[in-house]
C-alpha positions as a LaTeX table, in Angstrom:
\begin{tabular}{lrrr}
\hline
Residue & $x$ (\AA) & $y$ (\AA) & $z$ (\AA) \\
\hline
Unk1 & $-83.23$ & $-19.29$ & 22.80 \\
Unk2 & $-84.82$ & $-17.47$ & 25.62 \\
Unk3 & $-88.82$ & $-17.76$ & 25.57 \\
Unk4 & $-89.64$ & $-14.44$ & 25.41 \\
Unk5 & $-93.63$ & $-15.25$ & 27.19 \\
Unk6 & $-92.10$ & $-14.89$ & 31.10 \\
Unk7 & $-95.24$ & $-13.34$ & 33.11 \\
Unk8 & $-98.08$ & $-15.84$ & 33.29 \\
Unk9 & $-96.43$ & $-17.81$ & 36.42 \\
Unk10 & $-94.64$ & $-20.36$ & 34.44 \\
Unk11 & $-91.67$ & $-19.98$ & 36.55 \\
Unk12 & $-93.44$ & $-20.32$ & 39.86 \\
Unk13 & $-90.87$ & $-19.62$ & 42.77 \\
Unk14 & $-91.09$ & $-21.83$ & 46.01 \\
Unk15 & $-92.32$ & $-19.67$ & 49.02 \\
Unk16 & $-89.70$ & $-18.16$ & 50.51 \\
Unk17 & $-91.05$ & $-19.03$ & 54.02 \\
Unk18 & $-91.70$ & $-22.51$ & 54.85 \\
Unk19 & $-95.03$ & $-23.50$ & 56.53 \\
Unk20 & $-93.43$ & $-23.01$ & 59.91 \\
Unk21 & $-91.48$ & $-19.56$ & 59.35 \\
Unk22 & $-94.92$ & $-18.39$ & 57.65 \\
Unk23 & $-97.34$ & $-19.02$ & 60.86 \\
Unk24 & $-94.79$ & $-17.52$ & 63.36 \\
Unk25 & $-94.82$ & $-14.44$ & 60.96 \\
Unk26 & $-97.96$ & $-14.21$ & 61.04 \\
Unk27 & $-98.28$ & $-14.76$ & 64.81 \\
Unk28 & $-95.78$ & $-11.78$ & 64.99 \\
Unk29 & $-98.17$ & $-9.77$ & 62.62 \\
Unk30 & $-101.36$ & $-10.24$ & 63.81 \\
Unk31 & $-99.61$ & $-9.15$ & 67.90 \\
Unk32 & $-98.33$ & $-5.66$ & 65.77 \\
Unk33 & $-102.18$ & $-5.52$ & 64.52 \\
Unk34 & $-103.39$ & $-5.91$ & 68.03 \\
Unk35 & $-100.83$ & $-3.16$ & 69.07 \\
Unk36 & $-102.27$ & $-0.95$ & 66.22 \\
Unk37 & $-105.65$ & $-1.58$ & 67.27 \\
Unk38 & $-105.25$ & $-0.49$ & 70.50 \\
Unk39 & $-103.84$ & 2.86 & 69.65 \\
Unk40 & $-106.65$ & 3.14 & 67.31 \\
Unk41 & $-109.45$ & 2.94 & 69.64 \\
Unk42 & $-107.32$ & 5.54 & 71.82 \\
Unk43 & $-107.17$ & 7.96 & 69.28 \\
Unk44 & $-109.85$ & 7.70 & 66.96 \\
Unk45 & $-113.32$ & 8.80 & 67.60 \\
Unk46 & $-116.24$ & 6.60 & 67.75 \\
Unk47 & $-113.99$ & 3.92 & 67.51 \\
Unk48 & $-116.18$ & 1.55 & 69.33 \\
Unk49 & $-119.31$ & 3.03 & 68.89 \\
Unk50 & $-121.22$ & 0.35 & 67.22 \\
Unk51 & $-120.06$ & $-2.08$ & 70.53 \\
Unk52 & $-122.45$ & 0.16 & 72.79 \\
Unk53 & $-126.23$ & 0.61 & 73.49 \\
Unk54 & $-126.99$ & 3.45 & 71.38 \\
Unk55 & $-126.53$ & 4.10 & 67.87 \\
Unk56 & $-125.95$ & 7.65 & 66.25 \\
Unk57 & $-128.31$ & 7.15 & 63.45 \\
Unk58 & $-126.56$ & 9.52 & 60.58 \\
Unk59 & $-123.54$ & 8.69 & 61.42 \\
Unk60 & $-124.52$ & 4.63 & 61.21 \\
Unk61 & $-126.16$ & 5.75 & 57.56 \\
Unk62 & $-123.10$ & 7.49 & 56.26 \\
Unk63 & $-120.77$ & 4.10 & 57.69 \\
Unk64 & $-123.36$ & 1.86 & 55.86 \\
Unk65 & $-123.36$ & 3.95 & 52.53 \\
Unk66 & $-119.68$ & 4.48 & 52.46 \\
Unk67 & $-118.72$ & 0.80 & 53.26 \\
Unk68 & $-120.68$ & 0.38 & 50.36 \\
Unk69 & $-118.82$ & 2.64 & 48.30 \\
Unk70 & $-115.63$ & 1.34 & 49.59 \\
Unk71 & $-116.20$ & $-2.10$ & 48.29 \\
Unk72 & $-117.44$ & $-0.98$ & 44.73 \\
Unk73 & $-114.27$ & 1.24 & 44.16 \\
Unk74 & $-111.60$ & $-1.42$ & 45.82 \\
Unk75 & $-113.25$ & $-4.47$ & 44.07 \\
Unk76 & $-112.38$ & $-2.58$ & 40.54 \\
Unk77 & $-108.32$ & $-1.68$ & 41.54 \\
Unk78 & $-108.37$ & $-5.01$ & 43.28 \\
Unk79 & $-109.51$ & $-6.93$ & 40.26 \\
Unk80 & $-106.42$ & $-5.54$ & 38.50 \\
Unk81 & $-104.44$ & $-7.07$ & 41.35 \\
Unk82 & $-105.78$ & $-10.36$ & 40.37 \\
Unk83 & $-103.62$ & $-10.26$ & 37.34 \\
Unk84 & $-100.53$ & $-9.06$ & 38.75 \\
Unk85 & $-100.39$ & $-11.94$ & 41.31 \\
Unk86 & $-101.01$ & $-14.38$ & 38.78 \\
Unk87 & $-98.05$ & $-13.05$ & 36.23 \\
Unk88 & $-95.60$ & $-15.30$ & 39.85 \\
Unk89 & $-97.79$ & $-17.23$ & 41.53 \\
Unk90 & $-101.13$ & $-19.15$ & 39.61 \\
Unk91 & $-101.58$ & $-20.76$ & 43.36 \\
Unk92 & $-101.95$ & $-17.55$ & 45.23 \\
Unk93 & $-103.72$ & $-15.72$ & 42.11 \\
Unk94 & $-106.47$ & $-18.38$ & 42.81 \\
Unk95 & $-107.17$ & $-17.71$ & 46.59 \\
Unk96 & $-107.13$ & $-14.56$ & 45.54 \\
Unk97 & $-110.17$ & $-15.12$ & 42.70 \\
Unk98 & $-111.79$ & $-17.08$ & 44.96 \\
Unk99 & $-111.69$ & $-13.87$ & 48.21 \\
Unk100 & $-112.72$ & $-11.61$ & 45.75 \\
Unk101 & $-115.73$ & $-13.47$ & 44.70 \\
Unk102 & $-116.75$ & $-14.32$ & 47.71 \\
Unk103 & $-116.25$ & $-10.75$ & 48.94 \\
Unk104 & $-117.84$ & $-8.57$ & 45.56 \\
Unk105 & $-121.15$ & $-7.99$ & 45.90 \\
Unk106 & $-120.90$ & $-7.35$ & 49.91 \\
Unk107 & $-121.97$ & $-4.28$ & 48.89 \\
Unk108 & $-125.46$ & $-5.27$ & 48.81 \\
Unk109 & $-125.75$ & $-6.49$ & 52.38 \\
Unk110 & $-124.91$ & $-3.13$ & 53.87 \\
Unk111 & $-126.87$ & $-1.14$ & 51.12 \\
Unk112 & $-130.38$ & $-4.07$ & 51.84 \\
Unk113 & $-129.37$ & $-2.89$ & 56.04 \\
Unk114 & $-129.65$ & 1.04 & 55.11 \\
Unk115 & $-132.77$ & 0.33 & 53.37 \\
Unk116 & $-133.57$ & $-0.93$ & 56.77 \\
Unk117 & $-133.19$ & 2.37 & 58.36 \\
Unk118 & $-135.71$ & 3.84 & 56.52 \\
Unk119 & $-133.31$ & 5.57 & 53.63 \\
Unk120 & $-133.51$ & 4.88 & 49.81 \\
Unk121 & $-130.62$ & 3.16 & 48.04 \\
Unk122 & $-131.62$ & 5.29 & 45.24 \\
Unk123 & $-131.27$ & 8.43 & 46.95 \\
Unk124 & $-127.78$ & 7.22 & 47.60 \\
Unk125 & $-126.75$ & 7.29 & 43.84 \\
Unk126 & $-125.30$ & 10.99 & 43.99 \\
Unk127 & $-123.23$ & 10.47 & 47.48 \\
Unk128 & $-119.27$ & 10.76 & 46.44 \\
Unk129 & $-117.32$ & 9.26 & 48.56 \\
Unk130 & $-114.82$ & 10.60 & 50.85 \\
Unk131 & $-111.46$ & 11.73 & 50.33 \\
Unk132 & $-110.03$ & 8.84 & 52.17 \\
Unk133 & $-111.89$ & 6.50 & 50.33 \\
Unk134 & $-110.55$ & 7.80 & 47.39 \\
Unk135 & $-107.15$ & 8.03 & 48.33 \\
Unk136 & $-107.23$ & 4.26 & 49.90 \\
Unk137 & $-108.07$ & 3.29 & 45.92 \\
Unk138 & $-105.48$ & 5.31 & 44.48 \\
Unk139 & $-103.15$ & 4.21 & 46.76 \\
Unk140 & $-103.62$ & 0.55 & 45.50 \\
Unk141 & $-102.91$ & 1.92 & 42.30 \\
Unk142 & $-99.90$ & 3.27 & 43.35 \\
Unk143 & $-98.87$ & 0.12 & 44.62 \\
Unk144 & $-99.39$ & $-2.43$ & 41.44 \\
Unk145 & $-98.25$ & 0.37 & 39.05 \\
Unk146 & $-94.74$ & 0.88 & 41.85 \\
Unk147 & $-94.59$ & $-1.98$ & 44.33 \\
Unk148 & $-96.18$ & $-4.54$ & 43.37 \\
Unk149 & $-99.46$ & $-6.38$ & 44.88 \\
Unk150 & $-98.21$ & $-7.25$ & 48.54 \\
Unk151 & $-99.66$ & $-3.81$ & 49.88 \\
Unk152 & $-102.93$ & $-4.53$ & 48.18 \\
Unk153 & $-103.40$ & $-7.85$ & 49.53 \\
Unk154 & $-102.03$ & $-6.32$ & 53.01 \\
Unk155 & $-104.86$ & $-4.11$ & 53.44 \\
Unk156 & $-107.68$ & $-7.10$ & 52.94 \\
Unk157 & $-105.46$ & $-9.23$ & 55.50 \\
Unk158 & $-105.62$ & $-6.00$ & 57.95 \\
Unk159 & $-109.11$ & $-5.54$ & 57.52 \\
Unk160 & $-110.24$ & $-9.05$ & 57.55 \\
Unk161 & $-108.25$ & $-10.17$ & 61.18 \\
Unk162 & $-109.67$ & $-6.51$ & 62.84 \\
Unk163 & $-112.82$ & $-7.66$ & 61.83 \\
Unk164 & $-113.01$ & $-10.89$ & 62.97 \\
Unk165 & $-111.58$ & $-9.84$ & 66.04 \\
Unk166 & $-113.69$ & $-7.37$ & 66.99 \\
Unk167 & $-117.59$ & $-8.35$ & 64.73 \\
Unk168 & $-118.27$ & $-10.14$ & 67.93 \\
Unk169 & $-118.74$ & $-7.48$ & 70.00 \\
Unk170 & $-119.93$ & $-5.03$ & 67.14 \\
Unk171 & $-122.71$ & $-7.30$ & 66.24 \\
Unk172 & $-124.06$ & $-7.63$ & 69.86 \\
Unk173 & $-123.81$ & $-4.14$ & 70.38 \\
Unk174 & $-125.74$ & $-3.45$ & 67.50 \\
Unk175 & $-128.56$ & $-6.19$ & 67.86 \\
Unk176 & $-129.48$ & $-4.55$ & 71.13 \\
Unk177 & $-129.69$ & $-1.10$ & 69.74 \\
Unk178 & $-131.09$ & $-1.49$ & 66.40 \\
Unk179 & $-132.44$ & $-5.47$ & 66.78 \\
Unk180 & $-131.39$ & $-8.43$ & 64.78 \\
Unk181 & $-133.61$ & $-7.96$ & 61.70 \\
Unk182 & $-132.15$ & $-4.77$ & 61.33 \\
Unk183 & $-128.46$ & $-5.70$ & 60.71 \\
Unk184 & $-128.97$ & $-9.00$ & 58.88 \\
Unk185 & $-126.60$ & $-8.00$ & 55.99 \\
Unk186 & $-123.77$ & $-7.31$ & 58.66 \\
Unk187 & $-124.60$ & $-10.53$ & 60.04 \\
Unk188 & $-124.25$ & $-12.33$ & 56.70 \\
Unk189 & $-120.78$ & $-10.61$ & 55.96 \\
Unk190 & $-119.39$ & $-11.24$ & 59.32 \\
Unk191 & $-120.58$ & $-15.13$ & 59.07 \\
Unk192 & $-118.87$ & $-15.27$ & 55.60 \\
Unk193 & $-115.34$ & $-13.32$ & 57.21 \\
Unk194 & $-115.51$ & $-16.34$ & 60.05 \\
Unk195 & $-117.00$ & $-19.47$ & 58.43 \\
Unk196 & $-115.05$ & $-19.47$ & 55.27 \\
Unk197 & $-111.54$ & $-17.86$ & 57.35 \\
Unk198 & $-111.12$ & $-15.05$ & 54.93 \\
Unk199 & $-107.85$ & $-14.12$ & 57.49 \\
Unk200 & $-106.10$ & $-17.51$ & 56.76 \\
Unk201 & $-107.10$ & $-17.38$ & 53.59 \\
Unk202 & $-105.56$ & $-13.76$ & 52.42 \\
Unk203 & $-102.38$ & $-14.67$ & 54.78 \\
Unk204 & $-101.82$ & $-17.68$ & 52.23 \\
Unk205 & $-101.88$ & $-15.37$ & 48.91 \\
Unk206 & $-99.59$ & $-12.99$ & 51.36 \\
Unk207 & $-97.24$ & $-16.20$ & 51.86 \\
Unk208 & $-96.81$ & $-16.63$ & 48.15 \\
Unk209 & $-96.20$ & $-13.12$ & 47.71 \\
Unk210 & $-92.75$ & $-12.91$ & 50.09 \\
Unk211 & $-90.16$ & $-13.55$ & 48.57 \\
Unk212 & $-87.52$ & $-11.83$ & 50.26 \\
Unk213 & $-86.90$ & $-10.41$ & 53.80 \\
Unk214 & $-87.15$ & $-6.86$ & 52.53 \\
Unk215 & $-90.67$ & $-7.90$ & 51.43 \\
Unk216 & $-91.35$ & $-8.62$ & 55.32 \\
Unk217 & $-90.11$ & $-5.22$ & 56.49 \\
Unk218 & $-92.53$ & $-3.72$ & 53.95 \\
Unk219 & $-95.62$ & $-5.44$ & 55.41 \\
Unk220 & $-95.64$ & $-3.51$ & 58.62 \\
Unk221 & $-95.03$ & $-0.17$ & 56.66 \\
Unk222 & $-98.23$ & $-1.20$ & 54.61 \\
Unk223 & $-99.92$ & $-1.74$ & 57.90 \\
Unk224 & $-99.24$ & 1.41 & 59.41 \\
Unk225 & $-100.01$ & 3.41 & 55.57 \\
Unk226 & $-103.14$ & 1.43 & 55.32 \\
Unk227 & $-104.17$ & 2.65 & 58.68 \\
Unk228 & $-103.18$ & 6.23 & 58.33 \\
Unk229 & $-105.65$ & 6.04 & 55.66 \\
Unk230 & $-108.61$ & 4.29 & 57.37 \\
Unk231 & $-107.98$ & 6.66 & 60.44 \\
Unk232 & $-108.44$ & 9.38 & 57.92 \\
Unk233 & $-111.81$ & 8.16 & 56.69 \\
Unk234 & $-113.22$ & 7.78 & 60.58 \\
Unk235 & $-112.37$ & 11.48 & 61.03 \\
Unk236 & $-113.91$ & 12.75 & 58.48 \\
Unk237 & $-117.31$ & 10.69 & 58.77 \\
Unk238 & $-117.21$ & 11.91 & 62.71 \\
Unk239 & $-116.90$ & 15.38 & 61.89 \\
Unk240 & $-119.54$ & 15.16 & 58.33 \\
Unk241 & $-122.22$ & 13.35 & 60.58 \\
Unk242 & $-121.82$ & 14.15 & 64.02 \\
Unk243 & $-119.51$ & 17.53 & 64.59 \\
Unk244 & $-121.05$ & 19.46 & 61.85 \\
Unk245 & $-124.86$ & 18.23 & 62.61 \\
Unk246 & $-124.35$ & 19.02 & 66.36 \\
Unk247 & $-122.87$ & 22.25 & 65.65 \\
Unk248 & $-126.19$ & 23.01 & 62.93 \\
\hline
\end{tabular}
């Protein structure tokens, strides 16, 4: 007789890349991310803003208080995530547990730094966030309830290698305009990103998530969804803090 109890990981697959196979895809990955990023700061305004001398202080408010709002809503669909990965793989359900608590209560650094600009958490309370922030949490809904947790644990791997590429140069810029003691939650998130290699350790729950090539082929379509949606959000906090202020 068949036991009928099949989704808590008991019959946890192999990869289906090797060790090998899985850094050269990621090699390949992380060159199409580079690609990406490129056309992003072509095409999307204020794309390196934070990297220059001057800050545009609403806009750097609204990024502060909807990073925060990102986290809060993603940690919750992301959460749920947790328990789909662990139905196939315990392994890669436990990197997982361990990213996410590592990464939820982030939103505290950036909401301690807007504090530091002179604005009120609690006069924050009543800010919705965007469209595309709501759409980037429905999304991973879509996903788990359709495809499966892959896409989900695409976007933190997209996220994670843009930002330790680029938090380098985003942090200097922004110690020179706004000074060190101002940005010390950024700080403490990028050091946590770098120190404890949330990249490597996202691409190893994305490792035990392939298990086919079709799988592979979907990654870069999550890439290029994911970034539809994030290209979205950048708009719309351009024209909400900067378009529409100038224009007032």
């Amino acid at each position: 007789m068949r036991n009928r109890c099949q989704n808590i990981g008991i019959h946890e697959p192999a990869p289906f890349l090797s060790a090998s196979k899985s850094k050269s895809l990621r090699a390949q990955v992380d060159a199409y991310l580079d690609k990406k990023h490129a056309e992003w700061n072509a095409s999307v305004p204020f794309a390196q803003h934070f990297e220059g001398s001057d800050v545009h202080k609403s806009y750097y408010q609204r990024h502060l208080i909807e990073t925060a709002l990102r986290i809060r809503m993603l940690r919750v669909v992301e959460s749920r995530a947790l328990s789909e990965i662990a139905k196939t793989s315990p392994r890669a359900a436990q990197i997982w547990a361990n990213y996410e608590r590592e990464e939820m209560l982030h939103d505290k650094l950036f909401m301690d730094d807007l504090e530091r600009t002179g604005m009120k958490v609690q006069d924050t309370l009543d800010v919705e966030p965007f469209l595309s922030t709501k759409l980037l949490s429905g999304f991973f809904s879509y996903l788990l309830e359709h495809e499966g947790p892959l896409g989900v644990v695409m976007y933190s791997y997209l996220v994670e290698y843009i930002n330790v590429k680029i938090d380098p140069a985003k942090i200097e810029g922004m110690k020179k305009a706004l000074g060190e003691e101002a940005i010390k939650g950024q700080v403490s998130h990028s050091h946590t990103d770098q120190v404890d290699d949330h990249p490597g350790e996202v691409w190893e729950v994305v490792r035990f998530l392939i298990k086919d090539e079709q799988d592979i082929t979907d990654i870069y379509r999550y890439i290029d969804e994911h970034q539809k949606i994030l290209a979205m959000y950048f708009h719309e906090i351009y024209q909400a803090t900067v378009l529409n202020r100038a224009a007032a």
